[in-house]
C-alpha positions in Angstrom: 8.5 -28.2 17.8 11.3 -29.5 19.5 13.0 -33.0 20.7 15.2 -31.3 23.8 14.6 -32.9 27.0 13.8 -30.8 30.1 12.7 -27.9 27.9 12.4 -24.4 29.3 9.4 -22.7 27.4 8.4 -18.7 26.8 7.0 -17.2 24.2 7.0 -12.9 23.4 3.9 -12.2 22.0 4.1 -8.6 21.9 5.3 -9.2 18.9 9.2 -7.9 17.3 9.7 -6.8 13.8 12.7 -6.9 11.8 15.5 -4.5 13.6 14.2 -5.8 17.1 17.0 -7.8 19.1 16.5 -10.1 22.0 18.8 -10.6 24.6 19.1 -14.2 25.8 20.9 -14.7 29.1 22.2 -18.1 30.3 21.6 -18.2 34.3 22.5 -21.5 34.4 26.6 -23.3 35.0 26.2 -24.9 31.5 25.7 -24.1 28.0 22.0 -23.2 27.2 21.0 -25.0 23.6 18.3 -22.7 22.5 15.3 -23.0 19.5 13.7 -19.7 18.4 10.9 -20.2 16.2 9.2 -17.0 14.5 5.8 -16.7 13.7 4.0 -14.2 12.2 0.0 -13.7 11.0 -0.9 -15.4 7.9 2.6 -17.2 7.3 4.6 -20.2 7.7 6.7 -20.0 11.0 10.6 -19.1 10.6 13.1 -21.6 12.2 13.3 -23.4 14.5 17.0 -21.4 14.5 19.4 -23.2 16.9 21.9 -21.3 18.9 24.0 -21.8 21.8 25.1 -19.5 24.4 27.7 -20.2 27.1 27.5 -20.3 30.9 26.4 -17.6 32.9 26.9 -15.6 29.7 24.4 -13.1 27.5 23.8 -13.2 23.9 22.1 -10.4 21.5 20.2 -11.7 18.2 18.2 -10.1 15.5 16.2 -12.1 13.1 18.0 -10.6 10.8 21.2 -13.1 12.3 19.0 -15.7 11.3 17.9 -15.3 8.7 18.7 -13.2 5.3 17.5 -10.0 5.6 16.0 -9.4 1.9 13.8 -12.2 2.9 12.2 -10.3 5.6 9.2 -8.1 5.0 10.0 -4.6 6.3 7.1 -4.4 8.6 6.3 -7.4 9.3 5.3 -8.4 13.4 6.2 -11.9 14.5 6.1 -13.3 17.8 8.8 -15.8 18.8 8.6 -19.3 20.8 11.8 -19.9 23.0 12.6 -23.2 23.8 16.1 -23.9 26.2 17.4 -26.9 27.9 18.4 -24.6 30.3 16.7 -21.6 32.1 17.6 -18.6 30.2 15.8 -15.2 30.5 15.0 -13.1 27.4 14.4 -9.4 27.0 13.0 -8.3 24.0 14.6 -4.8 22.7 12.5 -3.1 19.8 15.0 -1.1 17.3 11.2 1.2 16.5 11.4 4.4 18.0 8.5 5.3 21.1 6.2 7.4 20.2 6.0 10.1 23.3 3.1 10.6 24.9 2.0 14.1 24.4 1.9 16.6 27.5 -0.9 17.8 30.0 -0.5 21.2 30.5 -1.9 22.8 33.7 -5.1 24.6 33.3 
């Protein structure tokens, strides 16, 4: 998957969809080389797409930066592999709307 040495490694299986950004987050006093591969069921993975984000510094992507929208089916879940040379944290933010859990009423 990748040739960096000293690879940081994480994987969001919870699965994003097109829409869905992720916040990357460089913790480290160098730039952070990162590799984010998308994979979804039943089809070829997506990437690796290289990125870089600066020193103690936070970047927000959507697959859609990636790659060209029109390519992406609209419902589609992936998950995504994270590989850094650095330690980086990610947060995953989903674009879907919650569904609200419906209320208990007193009896």
């Amino acid at each position: 998957m990748s040739t960096m040495v000293g690879n940081w490694k994480m994987a969001i299986t919870d699965g994003c969809t097109p829409g869905d950004q992720l916040y990357l987050f460089n913790i480290s006093p160098g730039n952070a080389h990162v590799e984010l591969t998308f994979c979804a069921e039943g089809g070829q993975p997506l990437g690796p797409f290289r990125v870089a984000i600066p020193a103690h510094r936070t970047q927000a992507l959507a697959l859609e930066d990636l790659v060209d929208p029109d390519a992406l089916p609209p419902n589609q879940v992936y998950s995504v592999v994270v590989v850094s040379d650095r330690p980086v944290l990610v947060q995953p933010d989903p674009a879907r709307p919650t569904v609200p859990k419906p209320r208990r009423t007193a009896a």
